[in-house]
N, C-alpha and C positions, 0 to 999 in steps of 0.2 A: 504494500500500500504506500502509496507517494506522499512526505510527510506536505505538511499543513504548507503554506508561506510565512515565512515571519511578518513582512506585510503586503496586505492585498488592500491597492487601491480600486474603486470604480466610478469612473465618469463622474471623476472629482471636475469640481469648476467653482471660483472663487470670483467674486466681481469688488470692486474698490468703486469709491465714489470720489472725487480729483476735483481740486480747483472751485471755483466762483459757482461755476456753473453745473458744477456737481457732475463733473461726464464721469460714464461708468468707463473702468478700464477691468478688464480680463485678466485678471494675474495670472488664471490657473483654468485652463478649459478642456472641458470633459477628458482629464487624463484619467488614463488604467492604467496599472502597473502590479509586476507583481514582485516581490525580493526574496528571494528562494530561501529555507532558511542553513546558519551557517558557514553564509560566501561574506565577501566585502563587495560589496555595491557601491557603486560611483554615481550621483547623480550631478550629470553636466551641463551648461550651458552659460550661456554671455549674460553682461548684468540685465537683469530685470526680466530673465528668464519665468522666473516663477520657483527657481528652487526651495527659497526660504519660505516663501509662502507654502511650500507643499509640505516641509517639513514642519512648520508649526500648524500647517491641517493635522497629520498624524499626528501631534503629540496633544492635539485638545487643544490650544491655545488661540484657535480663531475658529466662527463660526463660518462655515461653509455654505454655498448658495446650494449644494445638490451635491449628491456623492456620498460613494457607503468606505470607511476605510473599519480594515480590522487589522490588529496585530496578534500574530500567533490563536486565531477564530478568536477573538473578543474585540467585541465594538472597542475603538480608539477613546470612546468616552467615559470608558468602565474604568473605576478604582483600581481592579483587575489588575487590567493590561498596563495598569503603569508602574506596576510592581517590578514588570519586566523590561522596563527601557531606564537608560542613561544617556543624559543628551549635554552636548560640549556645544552652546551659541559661538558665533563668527567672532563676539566681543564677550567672552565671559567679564563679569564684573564681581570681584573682592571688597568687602569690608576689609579695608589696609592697614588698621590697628591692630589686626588678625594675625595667625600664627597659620601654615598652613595642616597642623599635627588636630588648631582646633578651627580649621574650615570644614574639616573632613570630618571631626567629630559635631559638629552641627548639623552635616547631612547628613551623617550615620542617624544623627536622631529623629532627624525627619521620617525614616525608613524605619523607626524604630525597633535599631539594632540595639541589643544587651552592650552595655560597656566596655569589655570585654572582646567581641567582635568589630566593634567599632576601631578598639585601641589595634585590634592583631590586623586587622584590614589596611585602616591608614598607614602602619610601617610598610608593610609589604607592598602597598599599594605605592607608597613615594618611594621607595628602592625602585620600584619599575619606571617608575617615572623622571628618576634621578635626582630628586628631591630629600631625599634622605637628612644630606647632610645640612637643610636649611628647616626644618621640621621645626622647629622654635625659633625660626626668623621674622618678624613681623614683613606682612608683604608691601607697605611703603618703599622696602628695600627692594623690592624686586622688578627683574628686567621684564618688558612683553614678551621675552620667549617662553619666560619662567612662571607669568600667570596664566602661558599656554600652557603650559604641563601641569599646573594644579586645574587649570582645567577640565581635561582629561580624565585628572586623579580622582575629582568629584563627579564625573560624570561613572567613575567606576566601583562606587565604596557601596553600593547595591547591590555589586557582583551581577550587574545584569545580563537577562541574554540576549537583548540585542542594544546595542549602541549607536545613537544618531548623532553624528557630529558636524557641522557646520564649519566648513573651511579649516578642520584642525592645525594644520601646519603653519598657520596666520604667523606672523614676526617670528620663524624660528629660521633660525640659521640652518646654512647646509649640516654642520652635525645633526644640529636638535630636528630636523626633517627623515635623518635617515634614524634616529630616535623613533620618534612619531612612528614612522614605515614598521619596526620592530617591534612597538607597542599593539598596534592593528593585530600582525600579521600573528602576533604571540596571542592575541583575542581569540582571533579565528583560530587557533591551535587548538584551543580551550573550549573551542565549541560554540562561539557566540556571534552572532551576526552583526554586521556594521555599516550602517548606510551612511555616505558620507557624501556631502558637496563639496568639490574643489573646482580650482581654477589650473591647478597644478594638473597639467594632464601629465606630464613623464612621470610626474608620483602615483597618479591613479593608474597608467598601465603598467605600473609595477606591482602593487597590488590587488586592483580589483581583479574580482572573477565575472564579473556581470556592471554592465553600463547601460545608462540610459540619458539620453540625450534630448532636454525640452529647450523649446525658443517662444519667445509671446506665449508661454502657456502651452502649450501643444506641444507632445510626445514626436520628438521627431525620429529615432532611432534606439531600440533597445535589443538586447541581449549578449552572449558572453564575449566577455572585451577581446578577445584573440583571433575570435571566429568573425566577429565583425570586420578587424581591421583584414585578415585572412583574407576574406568574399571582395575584398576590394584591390586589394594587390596587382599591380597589373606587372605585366612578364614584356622586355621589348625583344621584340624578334630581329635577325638582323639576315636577309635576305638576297642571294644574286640569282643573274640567270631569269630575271623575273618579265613578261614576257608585257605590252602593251593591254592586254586583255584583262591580265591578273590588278593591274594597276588600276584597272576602272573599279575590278570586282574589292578590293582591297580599300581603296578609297571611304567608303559609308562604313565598313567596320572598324578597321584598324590602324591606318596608315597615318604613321608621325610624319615620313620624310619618303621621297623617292625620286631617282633620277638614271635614265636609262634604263639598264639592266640590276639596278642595285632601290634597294627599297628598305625602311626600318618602319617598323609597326611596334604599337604601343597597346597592349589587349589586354584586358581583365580577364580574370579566373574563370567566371564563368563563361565567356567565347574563347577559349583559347584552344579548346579542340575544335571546336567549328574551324577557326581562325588555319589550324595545321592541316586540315585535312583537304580545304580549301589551295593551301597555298602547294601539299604535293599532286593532287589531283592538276595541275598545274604544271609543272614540270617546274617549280623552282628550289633552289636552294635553300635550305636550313645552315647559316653559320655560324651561328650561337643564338642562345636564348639567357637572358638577363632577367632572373627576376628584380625588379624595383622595391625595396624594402620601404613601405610605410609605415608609418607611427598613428599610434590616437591623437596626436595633433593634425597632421595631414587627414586623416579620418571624418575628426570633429570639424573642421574649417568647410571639407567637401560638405559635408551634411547642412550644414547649419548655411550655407552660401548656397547650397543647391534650392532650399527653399527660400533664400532670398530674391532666386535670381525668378524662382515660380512666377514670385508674387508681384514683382513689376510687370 
């Protein structure tokens, strides 16, 4: 039996009301989505996408115009289900006469952990975080990377199973990012799911296992991060011998460059056997094939530009 999702969106859609004249604007329009549970999920797109507004749909913090979301089968608005999340905002904010030994002991109590669990948690929990050795530092003293990682640490002291974070790597340095990375990936080790929004795409296609990609609201692209960028990969082929004929037929599928007898084509995964069988049925040359390595930024830029260019 295929387990549950950790969370299942449905034809969520969110409206804001802006300015003088009160115009609606769409943050969030009839997205579904589903987060498998377990993986790290990347939720992407450009500012004013609708990320953060999706994320504070799930977690109860705004009311939504239409749309059913559950985590792990329990409505998003059950006491329940929030037993089971830990959430890191884009801008956590400290009380900075505070200690970070007793930030973590005032969420414990929130949660209403025993004393006891509270105390064994926050050690262990600022050892992972790297915070250890500033546990009785008031956070006046501390840098933005460092109210990023008590961040985190509070979004962890519930031992939750699934983790929504909001731009975690915000002001951390290349160390404290490949931190962060260690921190996720040691979650998901443990069994716990993580949905996170970033801006950082080489960080999210190092960890995620699943992406999804919104623009104005609307789901533009989702599923497993490797297989997406994978389906898009194009191979150049590099061609002689190639005949006046081939050059016409060649031309509307795949052709970057050609002159004479000599031709270079640029074809995606999925025409590239059409593309070869085309070009021997022909009588031309194969003299190498290149595949073209792309990234989740090449990926994301396609995607998110291909519906720009729709829409004009």
């Amino acid at each position: 039996m295929a387990k549950e999702s950790a969370i299942s969106i449905k034809n969520l859609t969110k409206t804001y009301k802006t300015g003088i004249k009160r115009r609606s604007i769409k943050a969030v329009d009839n997205l579904s989505l589903e987060v498998p549970q377990g993986c790290v999920f990347g939720l992407l797109g450009p500012n004013g996408a609708g990320k953060t507004t999706t994320l504070k749909a799930i977690l109860g913090f705004i009311q939504v115009d239409q749309g059913n979301i559950q985590i792990f089968g329990q409505p998003n608005t059950s006491i329940k289900s929030h037993q089971y999340v830990g959430f890191l905002p884009e801008q956590p904010y400290f009380h900075l006469h505070l200690t970070p030994a007793e930030i973590l002991d005032f969420f414990g109590k929130l949660f209403r952990l025993p004393q006891k669990t509270r105390q064994e948690r926050a050690e262990n929990i600022l050892e992972l975080v790297g915070l250890s050795r500033y546990a009785e530092i008031p956070l006046s003293k501390f840098s933005k990377g460092m109210l990023q990682r008590l961040g985190i640490a509070q979004a962890m002291i519930n031992n939750p199973d699934l983790l929504i974070l909001d731009e975690p790597a915000s002001g951390l340095d290349p160390i404290g990012q490949i931190d962060m990375r260690n921190i996720i990936l040691s979650q998901k080790q443990a069994g716990k799911t993580i949905l996170l929004s970033s801006h950082q795409l080489t960080e999210v296609e190092k960890i995620c296992d699943f992406i999804a990609i919104i623009d104005e609201g609307r789901l533009m692209a989702s599923g497993e991060t490797q297989k997406l960028i994978r389906e898009e990969q194009k191979v150049e082929i590099n061609l002689v011998n190639v005949s006046p004929s081939l050059h016409l037929k060649l031309k509307p599928l795949a052709l970057k460059k050609g002159k004479g007898k000599r031709a270079t084509l640029l074809v995606n995964q999925k025409s590239l056997q059409r593309v070869i069988d085309q070009v021997r049925q022909d009588g031309a040359e194969i003299k190498s094939v290149i595949p073209q390595k792309k990234t989740l930024e090449d990926f994301f830029l396609e995607t998110i530009g291909k519906e720009k260019s729709d829409a004009n």
